[in-house]
OpenMM code with the backbone's topology and positions (N, CA, C; nanometers):
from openmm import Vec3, app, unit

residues = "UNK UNK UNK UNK UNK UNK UNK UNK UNK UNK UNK UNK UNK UNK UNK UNK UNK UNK UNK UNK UNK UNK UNK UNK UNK UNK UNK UNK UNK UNK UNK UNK UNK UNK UNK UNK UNK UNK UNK UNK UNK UNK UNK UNK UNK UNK UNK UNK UNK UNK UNK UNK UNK UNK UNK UNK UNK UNK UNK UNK UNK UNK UNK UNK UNK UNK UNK UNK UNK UNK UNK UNK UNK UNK UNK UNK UNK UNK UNK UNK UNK UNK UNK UNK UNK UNK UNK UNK UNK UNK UNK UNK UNK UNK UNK UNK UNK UNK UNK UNK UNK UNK UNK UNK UNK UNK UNK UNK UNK UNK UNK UNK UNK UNK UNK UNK UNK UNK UNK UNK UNK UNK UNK UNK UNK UNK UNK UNK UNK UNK UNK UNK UNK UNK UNK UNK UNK UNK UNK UNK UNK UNK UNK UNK UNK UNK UNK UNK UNK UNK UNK UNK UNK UNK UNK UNK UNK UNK UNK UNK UNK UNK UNK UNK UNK UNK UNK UNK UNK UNK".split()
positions = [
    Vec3(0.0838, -0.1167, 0.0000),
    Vec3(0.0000, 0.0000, 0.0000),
    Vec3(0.0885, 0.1233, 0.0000),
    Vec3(0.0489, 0.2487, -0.0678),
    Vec3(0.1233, 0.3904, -0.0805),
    Vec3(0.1804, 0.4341, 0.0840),
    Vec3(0.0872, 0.4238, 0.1526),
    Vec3(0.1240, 0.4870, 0.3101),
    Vec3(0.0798, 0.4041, 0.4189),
    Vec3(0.1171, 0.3866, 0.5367),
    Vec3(0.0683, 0.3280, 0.6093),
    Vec3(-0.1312, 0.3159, 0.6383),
    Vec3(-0.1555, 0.1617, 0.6492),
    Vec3(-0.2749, 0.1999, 0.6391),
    Vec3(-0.3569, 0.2975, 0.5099),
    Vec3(-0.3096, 0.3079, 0.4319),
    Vec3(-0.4230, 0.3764, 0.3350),
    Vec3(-0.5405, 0.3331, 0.2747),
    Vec3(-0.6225, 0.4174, 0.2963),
    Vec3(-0.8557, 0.4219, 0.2716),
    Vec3(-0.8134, 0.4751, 0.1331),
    Vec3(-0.6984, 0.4514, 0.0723),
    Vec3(-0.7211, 0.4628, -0.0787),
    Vec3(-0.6652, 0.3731, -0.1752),
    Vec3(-0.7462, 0.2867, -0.2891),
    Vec3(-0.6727, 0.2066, -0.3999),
    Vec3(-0.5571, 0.3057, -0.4968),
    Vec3(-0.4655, 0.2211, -0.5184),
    Vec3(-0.3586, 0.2771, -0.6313),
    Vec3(-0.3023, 0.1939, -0.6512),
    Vec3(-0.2353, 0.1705, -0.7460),
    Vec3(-0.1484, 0.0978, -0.8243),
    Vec3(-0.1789, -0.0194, -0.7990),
    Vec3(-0.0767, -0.1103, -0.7494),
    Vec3(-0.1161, -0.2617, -0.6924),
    Vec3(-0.2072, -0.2880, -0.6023),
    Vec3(-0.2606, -0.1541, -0.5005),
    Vec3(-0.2929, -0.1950, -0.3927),
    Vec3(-0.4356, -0.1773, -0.4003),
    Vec3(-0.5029, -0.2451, -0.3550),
    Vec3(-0.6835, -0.2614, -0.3786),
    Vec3(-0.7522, -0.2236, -0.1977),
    Vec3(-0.7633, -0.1099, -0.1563),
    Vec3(-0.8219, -0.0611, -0.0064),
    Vec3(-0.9455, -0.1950, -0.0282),
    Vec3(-1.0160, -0.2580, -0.0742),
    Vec3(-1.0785, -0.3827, -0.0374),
    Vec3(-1.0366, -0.4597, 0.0524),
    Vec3(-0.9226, -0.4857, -0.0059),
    Vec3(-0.8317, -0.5840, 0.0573),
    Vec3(-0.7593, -0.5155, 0.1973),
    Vec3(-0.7931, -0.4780, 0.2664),
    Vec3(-0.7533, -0.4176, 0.4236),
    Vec3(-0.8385, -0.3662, 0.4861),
    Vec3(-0.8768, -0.5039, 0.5919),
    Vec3(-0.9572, -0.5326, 0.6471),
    Vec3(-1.0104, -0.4077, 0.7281),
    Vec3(-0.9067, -0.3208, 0.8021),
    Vec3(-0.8939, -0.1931, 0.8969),
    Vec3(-0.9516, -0.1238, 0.8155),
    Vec3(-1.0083, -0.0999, 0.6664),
    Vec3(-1.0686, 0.0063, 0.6307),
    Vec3(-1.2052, 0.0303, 0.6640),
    Vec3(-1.2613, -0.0725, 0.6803),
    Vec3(-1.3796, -0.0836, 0.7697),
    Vec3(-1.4326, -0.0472, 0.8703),
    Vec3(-1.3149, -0.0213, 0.9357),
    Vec3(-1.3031, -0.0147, 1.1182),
    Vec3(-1.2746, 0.1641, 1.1227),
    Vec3(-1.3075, 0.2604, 1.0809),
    Vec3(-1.3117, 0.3862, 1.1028),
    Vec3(-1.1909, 0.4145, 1.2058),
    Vec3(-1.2788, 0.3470, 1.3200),
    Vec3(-1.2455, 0.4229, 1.4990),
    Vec3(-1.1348, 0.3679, 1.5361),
    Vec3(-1.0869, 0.3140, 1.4360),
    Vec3(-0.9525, 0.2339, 1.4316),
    Vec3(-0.8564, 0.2426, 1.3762),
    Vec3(-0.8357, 0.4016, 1.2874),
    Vec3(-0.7584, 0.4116, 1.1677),
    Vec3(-0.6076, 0.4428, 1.1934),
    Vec3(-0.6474, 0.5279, 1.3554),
    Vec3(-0.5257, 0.5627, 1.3965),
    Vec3(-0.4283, 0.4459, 1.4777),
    Vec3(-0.4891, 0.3388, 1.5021),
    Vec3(-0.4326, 0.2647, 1.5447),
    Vec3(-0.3471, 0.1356, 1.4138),
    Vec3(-0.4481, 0.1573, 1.3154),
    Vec3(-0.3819, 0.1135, 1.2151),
    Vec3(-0.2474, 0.1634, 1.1151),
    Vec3(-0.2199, 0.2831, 1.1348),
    Vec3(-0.1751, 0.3222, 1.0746),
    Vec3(-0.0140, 0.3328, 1.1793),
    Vec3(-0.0397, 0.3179, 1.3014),
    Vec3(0.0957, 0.3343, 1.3804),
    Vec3(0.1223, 0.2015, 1.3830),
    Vec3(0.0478, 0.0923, 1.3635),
    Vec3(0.0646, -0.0819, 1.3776),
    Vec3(0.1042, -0.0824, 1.2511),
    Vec3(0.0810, -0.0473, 1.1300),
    Vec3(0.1336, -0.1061, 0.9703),
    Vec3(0.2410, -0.0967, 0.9565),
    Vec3(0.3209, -0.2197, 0.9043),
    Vec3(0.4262, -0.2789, 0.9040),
    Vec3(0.4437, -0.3268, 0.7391),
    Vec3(0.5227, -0.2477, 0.6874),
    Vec3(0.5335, -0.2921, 0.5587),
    Vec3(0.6044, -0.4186, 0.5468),
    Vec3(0.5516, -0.4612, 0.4311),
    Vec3(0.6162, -0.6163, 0.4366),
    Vec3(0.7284, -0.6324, 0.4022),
    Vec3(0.7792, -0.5569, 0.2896),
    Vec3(0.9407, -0.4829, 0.2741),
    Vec3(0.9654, -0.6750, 0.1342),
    Vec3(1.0829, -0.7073, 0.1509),
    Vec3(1.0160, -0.8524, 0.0633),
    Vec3(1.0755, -1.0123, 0.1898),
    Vec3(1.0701, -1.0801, 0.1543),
    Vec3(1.0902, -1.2227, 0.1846),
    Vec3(1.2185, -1.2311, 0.2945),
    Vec3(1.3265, -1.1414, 0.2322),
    Vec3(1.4581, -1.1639, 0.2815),
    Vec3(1.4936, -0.9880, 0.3120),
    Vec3(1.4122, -0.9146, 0.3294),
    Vec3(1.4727, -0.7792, 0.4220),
    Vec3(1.3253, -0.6737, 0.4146),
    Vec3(1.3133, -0.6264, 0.5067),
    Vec3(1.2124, -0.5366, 0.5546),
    Vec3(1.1772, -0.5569, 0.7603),
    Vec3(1.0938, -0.4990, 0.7675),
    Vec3(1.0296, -0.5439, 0.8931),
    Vec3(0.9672, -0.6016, 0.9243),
    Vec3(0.8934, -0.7199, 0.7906),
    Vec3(0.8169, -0.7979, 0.8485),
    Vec3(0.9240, -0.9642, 0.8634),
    Vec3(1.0776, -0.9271, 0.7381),
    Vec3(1.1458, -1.0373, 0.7784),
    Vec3(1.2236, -1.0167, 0.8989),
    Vec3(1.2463, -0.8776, 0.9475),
    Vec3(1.3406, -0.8585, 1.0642),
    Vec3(1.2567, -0.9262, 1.2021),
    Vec3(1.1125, -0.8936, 1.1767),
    Vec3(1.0258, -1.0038, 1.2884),
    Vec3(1.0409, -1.1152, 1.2912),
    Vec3(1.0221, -1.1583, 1.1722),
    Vec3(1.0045, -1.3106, 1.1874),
    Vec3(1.1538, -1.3923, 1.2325),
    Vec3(1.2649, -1.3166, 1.1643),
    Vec3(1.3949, -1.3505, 1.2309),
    Vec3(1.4166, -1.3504, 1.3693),
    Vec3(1.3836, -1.2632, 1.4342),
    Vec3(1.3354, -1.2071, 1.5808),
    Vec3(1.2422, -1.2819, 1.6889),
    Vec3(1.1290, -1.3344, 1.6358),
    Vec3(1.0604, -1.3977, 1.6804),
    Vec3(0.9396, -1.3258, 1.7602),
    Vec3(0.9483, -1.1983, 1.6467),
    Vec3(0.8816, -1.0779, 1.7113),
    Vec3(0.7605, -1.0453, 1.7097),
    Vec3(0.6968, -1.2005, 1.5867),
    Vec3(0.5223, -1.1615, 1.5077),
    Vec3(0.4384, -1.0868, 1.6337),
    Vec3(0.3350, -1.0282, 1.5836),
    Vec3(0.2348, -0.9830, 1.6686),
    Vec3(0.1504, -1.1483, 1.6853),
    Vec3(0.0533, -1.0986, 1.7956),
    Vec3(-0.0219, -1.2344, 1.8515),
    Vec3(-0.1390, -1.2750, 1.6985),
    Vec3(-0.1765, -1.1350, 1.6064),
    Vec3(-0.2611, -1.1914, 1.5124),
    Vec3(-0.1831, -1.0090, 1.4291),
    Vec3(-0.1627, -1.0700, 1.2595),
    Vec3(-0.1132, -1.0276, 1.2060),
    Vec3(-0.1750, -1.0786, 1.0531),
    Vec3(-0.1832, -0.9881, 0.9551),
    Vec3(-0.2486, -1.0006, 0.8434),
    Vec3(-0.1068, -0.9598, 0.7178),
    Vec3(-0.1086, -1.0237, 0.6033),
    Vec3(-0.0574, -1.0218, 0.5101),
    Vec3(-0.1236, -1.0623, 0.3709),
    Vec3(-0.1527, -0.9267, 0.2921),
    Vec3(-0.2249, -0.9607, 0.1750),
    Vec3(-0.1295, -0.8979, 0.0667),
    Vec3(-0.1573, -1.0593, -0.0440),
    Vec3(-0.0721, -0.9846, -0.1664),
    Vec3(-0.1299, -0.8792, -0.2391),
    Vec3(-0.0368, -0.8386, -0.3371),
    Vec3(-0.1268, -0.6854, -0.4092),
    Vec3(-0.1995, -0.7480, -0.5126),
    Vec3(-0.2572, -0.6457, -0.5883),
    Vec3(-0.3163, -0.7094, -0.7119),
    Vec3(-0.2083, -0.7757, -0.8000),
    Vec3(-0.1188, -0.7907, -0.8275),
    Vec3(-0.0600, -0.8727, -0.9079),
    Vec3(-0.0229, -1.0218, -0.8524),
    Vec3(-0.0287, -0.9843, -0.7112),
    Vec3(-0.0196, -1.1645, -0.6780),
    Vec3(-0.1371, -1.2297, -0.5898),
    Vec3(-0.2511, -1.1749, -0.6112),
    Vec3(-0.3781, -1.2132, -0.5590),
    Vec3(-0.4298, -1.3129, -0.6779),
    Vec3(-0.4372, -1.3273, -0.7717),
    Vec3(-0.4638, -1.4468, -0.8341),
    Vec3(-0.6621, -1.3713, -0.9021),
    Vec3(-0.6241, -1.2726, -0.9114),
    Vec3(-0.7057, -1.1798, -1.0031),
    Vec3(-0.6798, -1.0726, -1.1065),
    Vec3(-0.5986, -0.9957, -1.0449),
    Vec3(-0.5708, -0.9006, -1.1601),
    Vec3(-0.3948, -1.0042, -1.2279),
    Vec3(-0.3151, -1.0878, -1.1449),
    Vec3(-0.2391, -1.1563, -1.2378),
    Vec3(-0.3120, -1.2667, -1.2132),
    Vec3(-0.1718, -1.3483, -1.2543),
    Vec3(-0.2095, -1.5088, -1.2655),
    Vec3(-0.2240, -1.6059, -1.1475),
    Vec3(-0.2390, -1.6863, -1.1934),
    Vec3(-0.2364, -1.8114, -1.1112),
    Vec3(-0.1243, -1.8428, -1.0154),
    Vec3(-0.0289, -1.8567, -1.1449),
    Vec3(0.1392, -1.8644, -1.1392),
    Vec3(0.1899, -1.7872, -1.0713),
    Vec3(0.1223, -1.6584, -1.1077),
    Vec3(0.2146, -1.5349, -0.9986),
    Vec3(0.1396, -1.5181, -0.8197),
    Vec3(0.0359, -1.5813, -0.8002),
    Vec3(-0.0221, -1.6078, -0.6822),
    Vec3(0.0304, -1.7242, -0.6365),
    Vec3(0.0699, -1.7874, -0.7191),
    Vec3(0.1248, -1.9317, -0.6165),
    Vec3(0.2424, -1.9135, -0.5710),
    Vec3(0.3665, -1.8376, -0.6892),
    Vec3(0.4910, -1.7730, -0.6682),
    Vec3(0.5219, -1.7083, -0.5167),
    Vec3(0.3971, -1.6189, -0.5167),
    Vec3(0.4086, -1.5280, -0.3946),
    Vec3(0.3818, -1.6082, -0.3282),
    Vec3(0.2693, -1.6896, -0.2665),
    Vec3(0.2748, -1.7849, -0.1544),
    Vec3(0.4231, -1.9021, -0.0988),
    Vec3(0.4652, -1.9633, -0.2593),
    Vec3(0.5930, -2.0263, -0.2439),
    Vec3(0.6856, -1.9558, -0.1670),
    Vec3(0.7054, -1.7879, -0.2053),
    Vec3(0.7968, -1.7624, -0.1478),
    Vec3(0.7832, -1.6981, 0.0299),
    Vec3(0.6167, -1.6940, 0.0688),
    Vec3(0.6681, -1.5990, 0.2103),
    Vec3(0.6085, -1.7346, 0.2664),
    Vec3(0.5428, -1.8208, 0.2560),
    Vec3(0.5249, -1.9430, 0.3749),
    Vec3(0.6699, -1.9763, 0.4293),
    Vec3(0.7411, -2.0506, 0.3125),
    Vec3(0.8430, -2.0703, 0.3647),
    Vec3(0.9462, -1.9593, 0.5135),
    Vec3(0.9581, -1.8270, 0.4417),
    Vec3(1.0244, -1.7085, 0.5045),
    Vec3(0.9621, -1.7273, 0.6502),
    Vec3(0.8211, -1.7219, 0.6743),
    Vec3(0.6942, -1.7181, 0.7850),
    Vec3(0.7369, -1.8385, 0.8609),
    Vec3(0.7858, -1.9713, 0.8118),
    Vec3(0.7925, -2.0478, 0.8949),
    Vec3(0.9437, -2.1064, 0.9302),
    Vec3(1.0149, -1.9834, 0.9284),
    Vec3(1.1686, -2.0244, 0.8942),
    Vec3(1.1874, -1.9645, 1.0647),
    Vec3(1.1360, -1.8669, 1.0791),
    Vec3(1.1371, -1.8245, 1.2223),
    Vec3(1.1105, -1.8725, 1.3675),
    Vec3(1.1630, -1.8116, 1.4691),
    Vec3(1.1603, -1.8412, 1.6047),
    Vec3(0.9857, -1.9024, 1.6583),
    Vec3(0.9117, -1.8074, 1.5868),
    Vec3(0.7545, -1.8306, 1.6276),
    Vec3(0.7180, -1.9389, 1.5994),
    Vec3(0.7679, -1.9661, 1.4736),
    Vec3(0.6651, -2.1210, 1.3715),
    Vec3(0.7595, -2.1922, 1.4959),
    Vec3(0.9337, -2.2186, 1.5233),
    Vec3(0.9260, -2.3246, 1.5313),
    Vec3(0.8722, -2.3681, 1.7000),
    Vec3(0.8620, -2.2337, 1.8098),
    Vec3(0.7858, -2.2263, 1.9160),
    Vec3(0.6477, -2.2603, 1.9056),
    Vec3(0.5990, -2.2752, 1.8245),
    Vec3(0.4491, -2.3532, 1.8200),
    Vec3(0.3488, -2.2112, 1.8571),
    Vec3(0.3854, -2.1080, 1.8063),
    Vec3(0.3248, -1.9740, 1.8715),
    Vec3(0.3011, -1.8852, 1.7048),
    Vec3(0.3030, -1.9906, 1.5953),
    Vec3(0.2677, -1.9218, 1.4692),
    Vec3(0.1173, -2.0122, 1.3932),
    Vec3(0.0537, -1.9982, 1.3655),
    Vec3(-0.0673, -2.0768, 1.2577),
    Vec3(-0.0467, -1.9295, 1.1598),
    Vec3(-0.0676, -1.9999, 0.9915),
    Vec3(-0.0636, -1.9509, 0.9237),
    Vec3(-0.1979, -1.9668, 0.8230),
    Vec3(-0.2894, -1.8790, 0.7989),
    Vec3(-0.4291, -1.8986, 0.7632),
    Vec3(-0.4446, -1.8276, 0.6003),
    Vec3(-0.4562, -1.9561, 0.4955),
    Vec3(-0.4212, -1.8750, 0.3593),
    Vec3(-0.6017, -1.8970, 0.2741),
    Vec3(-0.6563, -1.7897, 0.2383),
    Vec3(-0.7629, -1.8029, 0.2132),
    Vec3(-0.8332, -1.6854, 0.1368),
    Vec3(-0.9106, -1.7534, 0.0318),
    Vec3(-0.9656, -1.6932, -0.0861),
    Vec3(-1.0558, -1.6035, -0.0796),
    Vec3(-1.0899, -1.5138, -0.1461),
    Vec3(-1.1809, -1.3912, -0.0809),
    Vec3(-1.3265, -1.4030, -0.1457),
    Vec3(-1.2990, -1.5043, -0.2994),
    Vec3(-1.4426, -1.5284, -0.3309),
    Vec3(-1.4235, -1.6471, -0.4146),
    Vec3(-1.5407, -1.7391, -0.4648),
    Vec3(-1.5511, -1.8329, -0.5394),
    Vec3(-1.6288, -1.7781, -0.6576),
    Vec3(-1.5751, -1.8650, -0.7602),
    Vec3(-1.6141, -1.8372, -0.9251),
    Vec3(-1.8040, -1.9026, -0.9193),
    Vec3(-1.7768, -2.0120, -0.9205),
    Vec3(-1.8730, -2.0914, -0.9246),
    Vec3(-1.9650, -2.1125, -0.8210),
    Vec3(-1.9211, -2.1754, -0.7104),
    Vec3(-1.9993, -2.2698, -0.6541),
    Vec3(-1.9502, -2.1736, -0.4687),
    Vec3(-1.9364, -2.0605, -0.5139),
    Vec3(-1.9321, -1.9427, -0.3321),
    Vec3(-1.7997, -2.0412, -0.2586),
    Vec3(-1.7846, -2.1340, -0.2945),
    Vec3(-1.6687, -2.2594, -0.1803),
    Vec3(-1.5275, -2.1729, -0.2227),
    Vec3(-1.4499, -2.2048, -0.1041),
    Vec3(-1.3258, -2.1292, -0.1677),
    Vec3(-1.2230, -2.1625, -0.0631),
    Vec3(-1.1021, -2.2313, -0.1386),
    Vec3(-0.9971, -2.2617, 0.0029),
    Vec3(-0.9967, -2.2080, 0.1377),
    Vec3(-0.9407, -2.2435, 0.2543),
    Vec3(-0.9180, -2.2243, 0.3637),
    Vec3(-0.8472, -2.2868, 0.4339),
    Vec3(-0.6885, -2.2693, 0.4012),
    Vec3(-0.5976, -2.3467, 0.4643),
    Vec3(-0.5623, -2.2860, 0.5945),
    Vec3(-0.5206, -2.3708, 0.6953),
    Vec3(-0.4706, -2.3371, 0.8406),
    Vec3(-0.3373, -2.4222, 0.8233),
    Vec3(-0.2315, -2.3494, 0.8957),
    Vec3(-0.0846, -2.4596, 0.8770),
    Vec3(-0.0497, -2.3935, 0.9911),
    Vec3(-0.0210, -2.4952, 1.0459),
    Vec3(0.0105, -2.4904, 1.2446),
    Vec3(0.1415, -2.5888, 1.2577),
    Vec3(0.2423, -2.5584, 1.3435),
    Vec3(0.3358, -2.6811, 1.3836),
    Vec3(0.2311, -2.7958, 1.4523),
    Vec3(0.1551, -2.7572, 1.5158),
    Vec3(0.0578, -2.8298, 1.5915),
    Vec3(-0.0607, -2.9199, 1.5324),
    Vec3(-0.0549, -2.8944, 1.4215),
    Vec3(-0.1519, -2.9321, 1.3381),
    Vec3(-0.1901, -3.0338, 1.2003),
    Vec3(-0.1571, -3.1348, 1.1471),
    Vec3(-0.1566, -3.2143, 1.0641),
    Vec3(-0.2319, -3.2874, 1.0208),
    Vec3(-0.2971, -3.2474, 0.9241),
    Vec3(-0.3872, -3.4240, 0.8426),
    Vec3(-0.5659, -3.3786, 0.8872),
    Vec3(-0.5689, -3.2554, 0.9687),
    Vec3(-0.6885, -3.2162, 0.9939),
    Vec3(-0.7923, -3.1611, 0.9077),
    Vec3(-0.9002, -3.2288, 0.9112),
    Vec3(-0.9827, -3.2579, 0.7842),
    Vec3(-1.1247, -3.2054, 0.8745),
    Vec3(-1.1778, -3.0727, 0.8009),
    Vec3(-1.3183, -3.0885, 0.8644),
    Vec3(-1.4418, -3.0499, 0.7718),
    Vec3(-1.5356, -3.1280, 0.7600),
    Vec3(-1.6459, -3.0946, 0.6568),
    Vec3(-1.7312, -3.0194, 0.7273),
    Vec3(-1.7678, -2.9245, 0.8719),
    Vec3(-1.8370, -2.7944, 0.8572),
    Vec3(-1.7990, -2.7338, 0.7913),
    Vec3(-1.9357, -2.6369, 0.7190),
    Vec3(-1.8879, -2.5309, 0.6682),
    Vec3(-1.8020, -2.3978, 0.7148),
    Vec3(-1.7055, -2.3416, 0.6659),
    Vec3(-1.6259, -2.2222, 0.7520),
    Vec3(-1.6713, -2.1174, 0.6420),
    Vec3(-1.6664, -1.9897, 0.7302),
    Vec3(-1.7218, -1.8532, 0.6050),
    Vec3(-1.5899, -1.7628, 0.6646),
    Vec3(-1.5813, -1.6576, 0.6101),
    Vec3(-1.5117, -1.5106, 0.6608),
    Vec3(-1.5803, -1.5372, 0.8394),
    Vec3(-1.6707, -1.5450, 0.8734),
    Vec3(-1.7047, -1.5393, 1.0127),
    Vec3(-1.6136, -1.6150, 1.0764),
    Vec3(-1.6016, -1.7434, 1.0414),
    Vec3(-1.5645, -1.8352, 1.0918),
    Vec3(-1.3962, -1.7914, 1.1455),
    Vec3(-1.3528, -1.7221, 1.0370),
    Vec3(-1.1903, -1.6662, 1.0060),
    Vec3(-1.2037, -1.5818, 1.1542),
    Vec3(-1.2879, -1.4901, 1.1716),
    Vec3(-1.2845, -1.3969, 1.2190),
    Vec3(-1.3453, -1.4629, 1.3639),
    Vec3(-1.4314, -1.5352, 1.3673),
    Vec3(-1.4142, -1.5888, 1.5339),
    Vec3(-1.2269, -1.6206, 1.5866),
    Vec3(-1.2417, -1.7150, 1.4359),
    Vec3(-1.0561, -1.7494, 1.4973),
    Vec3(-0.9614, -1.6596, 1.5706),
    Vec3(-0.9669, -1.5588, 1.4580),
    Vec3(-0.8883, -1.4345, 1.5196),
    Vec3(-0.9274, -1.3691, 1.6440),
    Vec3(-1.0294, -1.4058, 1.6464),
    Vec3(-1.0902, -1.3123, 1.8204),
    Vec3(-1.0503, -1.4496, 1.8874),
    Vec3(-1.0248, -1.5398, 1.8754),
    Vec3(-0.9959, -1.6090, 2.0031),
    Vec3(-0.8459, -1.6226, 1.9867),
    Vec3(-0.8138, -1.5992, 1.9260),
    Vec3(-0.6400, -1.6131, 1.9112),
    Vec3(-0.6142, -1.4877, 1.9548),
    Vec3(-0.6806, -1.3426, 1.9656),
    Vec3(-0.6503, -1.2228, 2.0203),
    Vec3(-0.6899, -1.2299, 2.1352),
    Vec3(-0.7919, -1.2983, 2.1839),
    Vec3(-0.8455, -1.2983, 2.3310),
    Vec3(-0.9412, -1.1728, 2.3207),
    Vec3(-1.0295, -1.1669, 2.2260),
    Vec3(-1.0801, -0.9851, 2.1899),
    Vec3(-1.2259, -1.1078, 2.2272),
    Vec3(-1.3312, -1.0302, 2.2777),
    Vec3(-1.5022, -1.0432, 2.2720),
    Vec3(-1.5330, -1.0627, 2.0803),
    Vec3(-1.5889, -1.1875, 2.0804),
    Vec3(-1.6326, -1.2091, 1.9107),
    Vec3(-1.6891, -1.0597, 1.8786),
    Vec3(-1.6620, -1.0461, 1.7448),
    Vec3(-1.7293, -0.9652, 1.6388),
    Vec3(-1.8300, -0.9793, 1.6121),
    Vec3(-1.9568, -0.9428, 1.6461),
    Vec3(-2.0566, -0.9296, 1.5537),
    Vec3(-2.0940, -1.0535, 1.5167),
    Vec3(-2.0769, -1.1173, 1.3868),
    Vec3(-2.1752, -1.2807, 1.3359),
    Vec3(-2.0544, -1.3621, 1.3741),
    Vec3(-1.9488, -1.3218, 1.4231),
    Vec3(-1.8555, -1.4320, 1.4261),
    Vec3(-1.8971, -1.4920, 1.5091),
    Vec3(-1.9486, -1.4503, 1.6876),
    Vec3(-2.0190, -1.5361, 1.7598),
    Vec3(-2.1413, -1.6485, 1.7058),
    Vec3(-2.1584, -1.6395, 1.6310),
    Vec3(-2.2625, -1.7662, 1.5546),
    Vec3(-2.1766, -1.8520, 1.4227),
    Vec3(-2.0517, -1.8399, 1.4095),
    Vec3(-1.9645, -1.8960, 1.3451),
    Vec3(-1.9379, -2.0061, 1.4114),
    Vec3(-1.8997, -2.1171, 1.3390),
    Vec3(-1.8065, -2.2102, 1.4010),
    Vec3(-1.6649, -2.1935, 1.4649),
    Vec3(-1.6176, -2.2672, 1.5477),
    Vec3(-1.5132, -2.2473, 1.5981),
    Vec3(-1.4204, -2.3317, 1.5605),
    Vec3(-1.3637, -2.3129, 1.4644),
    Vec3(-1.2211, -2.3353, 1.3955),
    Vec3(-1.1005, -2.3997, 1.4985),
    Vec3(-1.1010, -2.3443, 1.5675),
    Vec3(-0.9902, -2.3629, 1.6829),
    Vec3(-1.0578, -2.4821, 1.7739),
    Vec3(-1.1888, -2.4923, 1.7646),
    Vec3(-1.2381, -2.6614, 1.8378),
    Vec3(-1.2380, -2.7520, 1.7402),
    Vec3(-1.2884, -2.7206, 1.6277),
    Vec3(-1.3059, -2.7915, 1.5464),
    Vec3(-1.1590, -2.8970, 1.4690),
    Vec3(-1.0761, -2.8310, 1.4949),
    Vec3(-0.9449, -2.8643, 1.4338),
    Vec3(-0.8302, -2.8904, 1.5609),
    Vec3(-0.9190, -2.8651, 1.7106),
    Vec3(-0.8336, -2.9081, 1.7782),
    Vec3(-0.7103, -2.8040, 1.8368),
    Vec3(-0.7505, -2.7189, 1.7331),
    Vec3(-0.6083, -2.6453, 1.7759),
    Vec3(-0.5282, -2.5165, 1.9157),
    Vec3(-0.4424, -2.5559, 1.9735),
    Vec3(-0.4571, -2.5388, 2.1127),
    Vec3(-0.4685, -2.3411, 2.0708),
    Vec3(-0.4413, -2.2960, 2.1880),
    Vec3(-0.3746, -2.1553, 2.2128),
    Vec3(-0.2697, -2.0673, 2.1331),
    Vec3(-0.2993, -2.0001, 2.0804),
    Vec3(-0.1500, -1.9443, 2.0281),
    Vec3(-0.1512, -1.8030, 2.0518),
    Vec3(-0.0284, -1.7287, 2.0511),
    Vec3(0.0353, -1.6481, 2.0768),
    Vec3(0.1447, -1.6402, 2.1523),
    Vec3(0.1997, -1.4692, 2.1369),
    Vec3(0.3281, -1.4679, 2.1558),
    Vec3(0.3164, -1.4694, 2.3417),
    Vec3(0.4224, -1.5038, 2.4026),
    Vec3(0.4309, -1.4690, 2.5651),
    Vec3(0.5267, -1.3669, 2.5590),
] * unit.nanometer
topology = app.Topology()
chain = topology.addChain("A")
for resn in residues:
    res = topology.addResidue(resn, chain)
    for name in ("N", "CA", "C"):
        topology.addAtom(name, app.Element.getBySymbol(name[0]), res)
C-alpha cells in the first residue's frame, strides 16, 4: 500500500483488501501498527520473523498482481511459495506460537473457496463444517483474546473444530 494503512486504492494496492478500512475508529491505530512487508529476505516484516517478534494476530495480503485476479495463477502461487516458507523459517513457527491462515476472498462458481490453516501443531486435519469469513474472524478473536465480532459469535469455531490449542506470543 502507498502509506501506512491507506482508505485509498492505487497501483497494486486494492483498499478492499484491508480489512482496517472498515473499522473507522480504528484508523489511527492502524496506521501506527502497519508494518510494511518490505520482501521475503529484508524489511520489517522479515526482521520479525527472524526475531521472533510476530504480533499475537497479524495479516498479510498480496497486491493485485499476486492475488490471483488481476495476475495469474502462477504469480499467486509464486508469492505464496515464497513468504510461507520465510513465515515459517522463524523463532515463532518453530515455538508452536505461529498458525498460518491462507484463504480466498471469493468463489467463481460454486461461493466454496480454500481455507488453509498450517500450524506446527496441526496435521492431516480434515473438517467438513462449513467455515465462512465469520468463521476466520471468530478465529482471530480467540487467538486475540478480543469479545467475538458481531456474526462471528454464531460462526463455528475453527480452533475446536481442528483441535487447535492456544497461540500467541508470551
Amino acid at each position: 500500500m502507498p502509506t501506512p494503512c491507506d482508505m485509498v486504492s492505487g497501483g497494486d494496492y486494492d483498499v478492499n483488501h484491508n480489512p482496517w478500512a472498515y473499522f473507522p475508529s480504528e484508523s489511527n491505530l492502524c496506521r501506527a501498527d502497519d508494518v510494511p512487508a518490505g520482501t521475503v529476505t529484508a524489511g520489517p516484516l522479515a526482521s520479525d520473523v527472524s526475531r521472533g517478534k510476530l504480533p499475537t494476530v497479524g495479516l498479510i495480503t498480496p497486491n493485485l498482481s499476486h492475488d490471483g485476479h488481476n495476475g495469474t495463477l502462477t504469480q499467486a502461487d509464486a508469492w505464496l511459495r515464497s513468504w510461507i516458507p520465510a513465515l515459517t523459517s522463524g523463532p515463532d513457527w518453530r515455538a508452536r506460537r505461529l498458525a498460518i491462515v491462507v484463504i480466498f476472498d471469493e468463489g467463481e462458481t460454486t461461493k466454496q473457496v480454500p481455507f488453509v490453516i498450517m500450524s506446527p501443531t496441526l496435521a492431516g486435519s480434515v473438517t467438513r463444517v462449513a467455515l465462512n469469513h465469520f468463521a476466520l474472524t471468530r478465529f482471530i478473536d480467540d487467538v486475540a483474546g478480543v469479545a467475538l465480532l458481531r456474526r462471528a459469535a454464531d460462526a463455528p469455531s475453527v480452533a475446536r473444530l481442528l483441535a487447535i490449542r492456544a497461540l500467541g506470543n508470551s
